[in-house]
C-alpha positions as CSV (number, residue, x, y, z in Angstrom):
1,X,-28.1,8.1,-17.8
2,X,-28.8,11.6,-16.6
3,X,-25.3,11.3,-15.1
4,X,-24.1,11.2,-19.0
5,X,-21.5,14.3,-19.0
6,X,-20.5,16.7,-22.0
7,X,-17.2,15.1,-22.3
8,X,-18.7,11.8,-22.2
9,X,-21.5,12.2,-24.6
10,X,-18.2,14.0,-27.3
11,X,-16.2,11.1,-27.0
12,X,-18.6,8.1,-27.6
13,X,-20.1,10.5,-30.4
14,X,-16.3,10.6,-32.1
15,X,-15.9,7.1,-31.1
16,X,-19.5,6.1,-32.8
17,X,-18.8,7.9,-35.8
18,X,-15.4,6.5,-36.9
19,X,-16.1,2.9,-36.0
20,X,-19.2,2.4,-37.2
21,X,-17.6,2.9,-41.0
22,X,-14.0,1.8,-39.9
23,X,-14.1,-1.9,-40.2
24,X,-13.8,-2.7,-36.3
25,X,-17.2,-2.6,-34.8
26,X,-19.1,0.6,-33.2
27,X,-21.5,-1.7,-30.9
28,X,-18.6,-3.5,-30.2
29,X,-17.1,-0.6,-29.1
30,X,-20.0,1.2,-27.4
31,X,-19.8,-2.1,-25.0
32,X,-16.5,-2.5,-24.5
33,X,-14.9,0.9,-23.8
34,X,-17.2,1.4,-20.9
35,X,-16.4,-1.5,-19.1
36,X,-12.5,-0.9,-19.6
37,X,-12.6,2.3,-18.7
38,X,-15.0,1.0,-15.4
39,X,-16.4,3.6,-12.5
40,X,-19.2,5.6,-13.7
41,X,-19.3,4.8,-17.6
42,X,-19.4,1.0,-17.0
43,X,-22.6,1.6,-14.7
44,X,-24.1,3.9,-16.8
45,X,-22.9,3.0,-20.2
46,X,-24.6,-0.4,-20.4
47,X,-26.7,-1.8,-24.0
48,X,-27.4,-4.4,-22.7
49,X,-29.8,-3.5,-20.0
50,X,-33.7,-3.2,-20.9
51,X,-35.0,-0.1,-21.9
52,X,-31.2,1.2,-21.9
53,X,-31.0,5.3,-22.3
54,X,-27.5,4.8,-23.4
55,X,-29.1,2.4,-26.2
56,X,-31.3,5.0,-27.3
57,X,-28.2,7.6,-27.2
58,X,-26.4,5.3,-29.1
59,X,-28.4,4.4,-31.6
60,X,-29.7,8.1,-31.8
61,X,-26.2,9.0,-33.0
62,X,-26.9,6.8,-36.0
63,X,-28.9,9.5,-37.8
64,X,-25.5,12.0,-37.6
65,X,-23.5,9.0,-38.7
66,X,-25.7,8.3,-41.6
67,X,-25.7,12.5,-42.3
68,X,-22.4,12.7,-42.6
69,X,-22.7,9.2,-45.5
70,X,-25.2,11.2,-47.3
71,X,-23.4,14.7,-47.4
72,X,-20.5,12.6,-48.7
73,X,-21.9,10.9,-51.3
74,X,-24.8,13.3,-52.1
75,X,-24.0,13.3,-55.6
76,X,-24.2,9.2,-55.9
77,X,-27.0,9.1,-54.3
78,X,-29.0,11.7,-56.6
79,X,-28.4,9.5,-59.2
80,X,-28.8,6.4,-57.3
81,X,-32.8,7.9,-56.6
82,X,-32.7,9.1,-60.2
83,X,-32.3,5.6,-61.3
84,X,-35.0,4.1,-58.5
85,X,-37.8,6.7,-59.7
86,X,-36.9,6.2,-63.8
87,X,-37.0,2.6,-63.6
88,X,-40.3,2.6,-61.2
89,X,-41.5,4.7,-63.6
90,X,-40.7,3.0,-67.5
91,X,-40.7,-0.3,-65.6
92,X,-36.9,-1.1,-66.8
93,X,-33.4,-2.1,-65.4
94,X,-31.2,-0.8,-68.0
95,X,-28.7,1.4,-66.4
96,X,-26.4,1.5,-64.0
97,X,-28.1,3.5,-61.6
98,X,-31.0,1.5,-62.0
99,X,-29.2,-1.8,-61.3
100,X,-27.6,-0.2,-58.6
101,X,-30.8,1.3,-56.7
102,X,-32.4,-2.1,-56.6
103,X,-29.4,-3.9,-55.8
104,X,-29.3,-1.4,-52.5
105,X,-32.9,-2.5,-52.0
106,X,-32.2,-5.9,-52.0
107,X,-29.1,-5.9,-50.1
108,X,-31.1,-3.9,-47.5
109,X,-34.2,-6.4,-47.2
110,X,-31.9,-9.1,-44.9
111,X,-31.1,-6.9,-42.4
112,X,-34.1,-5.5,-42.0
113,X,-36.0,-8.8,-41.4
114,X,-33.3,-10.2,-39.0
115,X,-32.5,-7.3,-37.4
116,X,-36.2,-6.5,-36.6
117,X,-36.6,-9.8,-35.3
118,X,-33.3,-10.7,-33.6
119,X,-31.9,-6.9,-32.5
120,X,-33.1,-7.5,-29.0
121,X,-32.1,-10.6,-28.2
122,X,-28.4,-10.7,-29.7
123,X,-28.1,-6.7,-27.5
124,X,-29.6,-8.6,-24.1
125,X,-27.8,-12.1,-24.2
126,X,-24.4,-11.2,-25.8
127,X,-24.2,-7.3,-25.7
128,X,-21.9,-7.9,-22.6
129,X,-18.4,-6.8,-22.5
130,X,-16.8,-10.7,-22.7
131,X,-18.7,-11.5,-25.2
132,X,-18.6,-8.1,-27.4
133,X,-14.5,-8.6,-26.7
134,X,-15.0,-12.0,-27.9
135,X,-16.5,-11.2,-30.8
136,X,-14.2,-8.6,-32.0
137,X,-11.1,-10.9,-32.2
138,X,-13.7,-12.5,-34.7
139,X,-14.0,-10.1,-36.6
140,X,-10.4,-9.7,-36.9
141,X,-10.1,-13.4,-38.0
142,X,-13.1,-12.9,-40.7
143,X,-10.9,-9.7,-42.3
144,X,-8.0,-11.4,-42.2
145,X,-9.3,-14.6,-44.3
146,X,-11.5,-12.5,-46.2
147,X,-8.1,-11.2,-47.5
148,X,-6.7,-14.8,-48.0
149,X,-9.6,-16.0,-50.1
150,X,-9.4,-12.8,-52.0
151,X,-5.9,-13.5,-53.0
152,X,-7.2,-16.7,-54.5
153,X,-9.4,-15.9,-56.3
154,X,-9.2,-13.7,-59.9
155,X,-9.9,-10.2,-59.6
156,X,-8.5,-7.3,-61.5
157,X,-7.9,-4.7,-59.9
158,X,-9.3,-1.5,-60.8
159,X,-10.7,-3.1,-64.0
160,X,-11.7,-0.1,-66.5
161,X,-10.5,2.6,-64.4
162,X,-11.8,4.8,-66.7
163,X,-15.4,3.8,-65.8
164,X,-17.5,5.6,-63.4
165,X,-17.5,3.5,-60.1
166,X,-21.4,3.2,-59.7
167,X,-21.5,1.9,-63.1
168,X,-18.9,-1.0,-62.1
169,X,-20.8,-1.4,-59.0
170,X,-24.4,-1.8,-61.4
171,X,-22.7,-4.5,-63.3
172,X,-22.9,-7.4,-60.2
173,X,-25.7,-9.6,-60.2
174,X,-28.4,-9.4,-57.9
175,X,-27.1,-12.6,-56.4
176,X,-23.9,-11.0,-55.5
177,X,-25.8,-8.0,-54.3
178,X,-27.8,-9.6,-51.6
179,X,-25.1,-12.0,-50.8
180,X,-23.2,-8.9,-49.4
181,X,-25.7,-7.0,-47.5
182,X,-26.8,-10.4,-46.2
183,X,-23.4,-10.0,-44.6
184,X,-24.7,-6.7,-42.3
185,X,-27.0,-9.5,-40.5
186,X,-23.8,-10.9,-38.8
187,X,-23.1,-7.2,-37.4
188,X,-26.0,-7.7,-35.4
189,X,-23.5,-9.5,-33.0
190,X,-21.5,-6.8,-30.8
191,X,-18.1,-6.5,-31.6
192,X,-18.7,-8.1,-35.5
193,X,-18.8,-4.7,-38.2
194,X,-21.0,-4.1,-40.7
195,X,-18.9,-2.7,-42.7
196,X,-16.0,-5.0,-42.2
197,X,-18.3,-7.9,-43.1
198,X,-19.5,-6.6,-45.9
199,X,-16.2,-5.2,-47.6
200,X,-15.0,-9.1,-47.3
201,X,-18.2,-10.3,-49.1
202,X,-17.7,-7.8,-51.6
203,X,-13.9,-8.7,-52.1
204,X,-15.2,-12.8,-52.2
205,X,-17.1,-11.9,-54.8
206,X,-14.8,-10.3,-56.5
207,X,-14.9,-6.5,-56.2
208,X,-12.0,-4.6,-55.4
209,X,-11.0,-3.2,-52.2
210,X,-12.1,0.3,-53.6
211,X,-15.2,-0.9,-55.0
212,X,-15.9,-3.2,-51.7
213,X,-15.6,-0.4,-49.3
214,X,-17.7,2.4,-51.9
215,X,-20.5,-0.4,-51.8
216,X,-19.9,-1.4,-48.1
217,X,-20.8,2.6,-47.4
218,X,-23.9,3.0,-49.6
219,X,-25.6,-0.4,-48.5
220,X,-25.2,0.8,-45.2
221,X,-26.5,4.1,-45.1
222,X,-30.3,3.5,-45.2
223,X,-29.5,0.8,-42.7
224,X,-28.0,2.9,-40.1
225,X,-30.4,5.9,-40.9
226,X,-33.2,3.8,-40.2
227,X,-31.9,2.4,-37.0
228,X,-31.4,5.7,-36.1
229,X,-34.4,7.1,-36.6
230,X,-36.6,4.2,-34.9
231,X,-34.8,4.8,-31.9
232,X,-35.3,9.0,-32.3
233,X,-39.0,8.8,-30.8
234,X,-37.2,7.3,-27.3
235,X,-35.2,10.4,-26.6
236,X,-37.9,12.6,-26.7
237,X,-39.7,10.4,-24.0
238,X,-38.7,9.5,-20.8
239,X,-35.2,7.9,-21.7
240,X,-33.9,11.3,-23.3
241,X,-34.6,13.1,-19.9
242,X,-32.2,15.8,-18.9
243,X,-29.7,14.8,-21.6
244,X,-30.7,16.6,-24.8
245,X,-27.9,18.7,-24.8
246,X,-25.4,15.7,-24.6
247,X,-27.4,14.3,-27.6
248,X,-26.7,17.4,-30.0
249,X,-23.3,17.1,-28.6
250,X,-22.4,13.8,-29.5
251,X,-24.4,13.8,-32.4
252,X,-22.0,16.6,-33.7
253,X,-19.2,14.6,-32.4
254,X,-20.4,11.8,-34.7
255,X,-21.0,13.7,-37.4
256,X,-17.9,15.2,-38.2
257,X,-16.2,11.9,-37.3
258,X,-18.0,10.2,-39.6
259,X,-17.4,12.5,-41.9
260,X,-13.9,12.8,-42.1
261,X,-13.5,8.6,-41.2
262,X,-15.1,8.0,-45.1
263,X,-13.5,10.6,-46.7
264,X,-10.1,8.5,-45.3
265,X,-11.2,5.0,-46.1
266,X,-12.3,5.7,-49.7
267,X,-8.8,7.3,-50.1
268,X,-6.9,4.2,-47.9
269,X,-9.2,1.5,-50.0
270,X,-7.9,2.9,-53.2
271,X,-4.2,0.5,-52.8
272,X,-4.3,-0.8,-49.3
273,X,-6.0,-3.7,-47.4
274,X,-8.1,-4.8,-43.9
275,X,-5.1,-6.0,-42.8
276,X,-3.9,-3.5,-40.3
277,X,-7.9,-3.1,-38.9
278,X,-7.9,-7.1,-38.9
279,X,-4.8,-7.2,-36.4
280,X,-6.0,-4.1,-34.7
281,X,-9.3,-6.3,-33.8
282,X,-7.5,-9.0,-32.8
283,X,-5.1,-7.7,-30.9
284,X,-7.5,-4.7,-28.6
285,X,-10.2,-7.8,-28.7
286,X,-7.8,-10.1,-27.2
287,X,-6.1,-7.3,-24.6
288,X,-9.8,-6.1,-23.8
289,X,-10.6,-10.2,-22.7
290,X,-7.6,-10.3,-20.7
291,X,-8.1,-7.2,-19.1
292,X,-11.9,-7.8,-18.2
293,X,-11.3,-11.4,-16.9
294,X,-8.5,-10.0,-14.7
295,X,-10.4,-7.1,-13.6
C-alpha cells in the first residue's frame, strides 16, 4: 500500500464517490477494477486480504462520500433531526419529519447488526474479483426485475406533486421502512449496491422512482458515514503509513464525485428508470468474468 500513487489514490476516490450512490456497486468496483487493470493495482489494490490498507483507504473515503450526502441534503436533514429531537422530546409521531427520522432509524438498525457481524467474512470469502464480477451481473438482474414488478404493480407517479417530498416519504409505514433498508444488508456482497437494492425495494413498495432514490440516499448516509468513520482510527495507525497525502487526495476526489453523482440522480430519477445502470451491470459484470477467466 505505500506504493499507492497520487494518480491512483484520485481515481479510485472519483470512482468510490460516483458508484457508491450510482446504482452499480462501489465494493464491487473497488475489487474489480484492480484486477482488470492487473500489474501493480491488482497486487496492491486487494479487500480481500486481512488487515488490507487499501480496505482501510477505501472505506476511509466513505466519510467524504457521506460529506458530500450531507452538504446536499443539509436542509432535509435539519428537519429530519428537528423531528428526531421534538418527538424524543413531547414523546409523539405526528409529523412528517418525525415519521421520517424514526423510519431512518429503523431502516438503519439491519445493517448495522449484519453488517457488524457478517462484514468480514462476505470481504474475505467472496471479495475476490470472480465473485465481485459475479455478483454485479446480479445486481443488474435484481434492477432490471425490480422494474418489472414495479410495472405491475399500482403506483402513481408523482402523487400530490404539490407536497413536500419528505412529507410523502413520512407517510410509509414502518413496515415499508425497514423492509427497504433491510435491502442495504444484501450490499454487503461485492459487486451488489446499496443503493440499487434499496431504490428497487422502495419502487416494490410502491414509491416512485424519485421518491425511491431521495429515500435510497438519506437511508444510506448514516450508514456509510459510520463505516467510514470505524475504519478512520486504521489510517492513523500502521496501515495509513506513508500514504496520508493520497488519503486527502482521494478523499477530495470522492467528495466532489459524490457530490455532483447525487445532484445528477435526483435530477435523472425525476422521469427515467434503472434500466440503463441494470444493463450497464450486466453487461461490464459479464465482460469483466470473461476477461478475468481468460486472463
Amino acid at each position: 500500500m505505500s506504493q499507492l500513487s497520487y494518480f491512483e489514490a484520485i481515481v479510485v476516490g472519483a470512482f468510490q464517490g460516483v458508484t457508491e450512490l450510482f446504482p452499480v456497486s462501489s465494493l464491487g468496483h473497488s475489487v474489480i477494477i484492480p484486477a482488470v487493470v492487473g500489474g501493480q493495482w491488482a497486487r496492491d489494490l486487494s479487500v480481500s486480504a486481512p488487515e488490507s490498507p487499501y480496505l482501510a483507504f477505501i472505506v476511509g473515503l466513505h466519510v467524504a462520500t457521506a460529506a458530500a450526502l450531507l452538504v446536499f441534503f443539509w436542509r432535509d436533514w435539519v428537519r429530519i433531526v428537528g423531528g428526531l429531537v421534538s418527538s424524543v422530546r413531547y414523546r409523539r409521531l405526528e409529523t412528517g419529519d418525525e415519521r421520517l427520522a424514526w423510519l431512518i432509524i429503523a431502516g438503519t438498525i439491519p445493517v448495522g447488526v449484519f453488517g457488524l457481524l457478517l462484514e468480514h467474512l462476505f470481504r474475505t470469502t467472496l471479495g475476490k474479483p470472480i465473485p465481485a464480477a459475479a455478483f454485479l451481473v446480479a445486481n443488474g438482474v435484481v434492477l432490471l426485475v425490480g422494474e418489472r414488478l414495479r410495472r405491475r404493480t399500482e403506483v402513481t407517479e408523482n402523487a400530490e406533486a404539490t407536497e413536500d417530498e419528505d412529507a410523502r416519504l413520512g407517510r410509509m409505514s414502518f413496515k415499508d421502512g425497514v423492509f427497504i433498508g433491510s435491502a442495504q444488508v444484501l450490499a454487503l456482497l461485492p459487486g451488489i449496491s446499496r443503493s440499487g437494492l434499496t431504490m428497487v425495494a422502495g419502487l416494490v413498495r410502491g414509491l416512485s422512482h424519485e421518491d425511491a432514490a431521495r429515500f435510497s440516499f438519506l437511508l444510506s448516509t448514516p450508514v456509510i458515514l459510520a463505516a467510514g468513520v470505524l475504519k478512520v482510527p486504521d489510517l492513523f495507525g500502521p496501515l495509513g503509513a506513508g500514504i496520508g497525502g493520497q488519503v486527502v487526495a482521494g478523499s477530495v476526489a470522492s467528495f466532489i464525485s459524490a457530490y455532483l453523482a447525487v445532484r445528477f440522480l435526483t435530477r435523472y430519477f425525476h422521469t427515467r428508470t434503472l434500466t440503463p445502470f441494470a444493463i450497464y451491470c450486466v453487461t461490464a459484470g459479464a465482460a469483466a468474468l470473461v476477461w478475468l477467466s481468460v486472463a
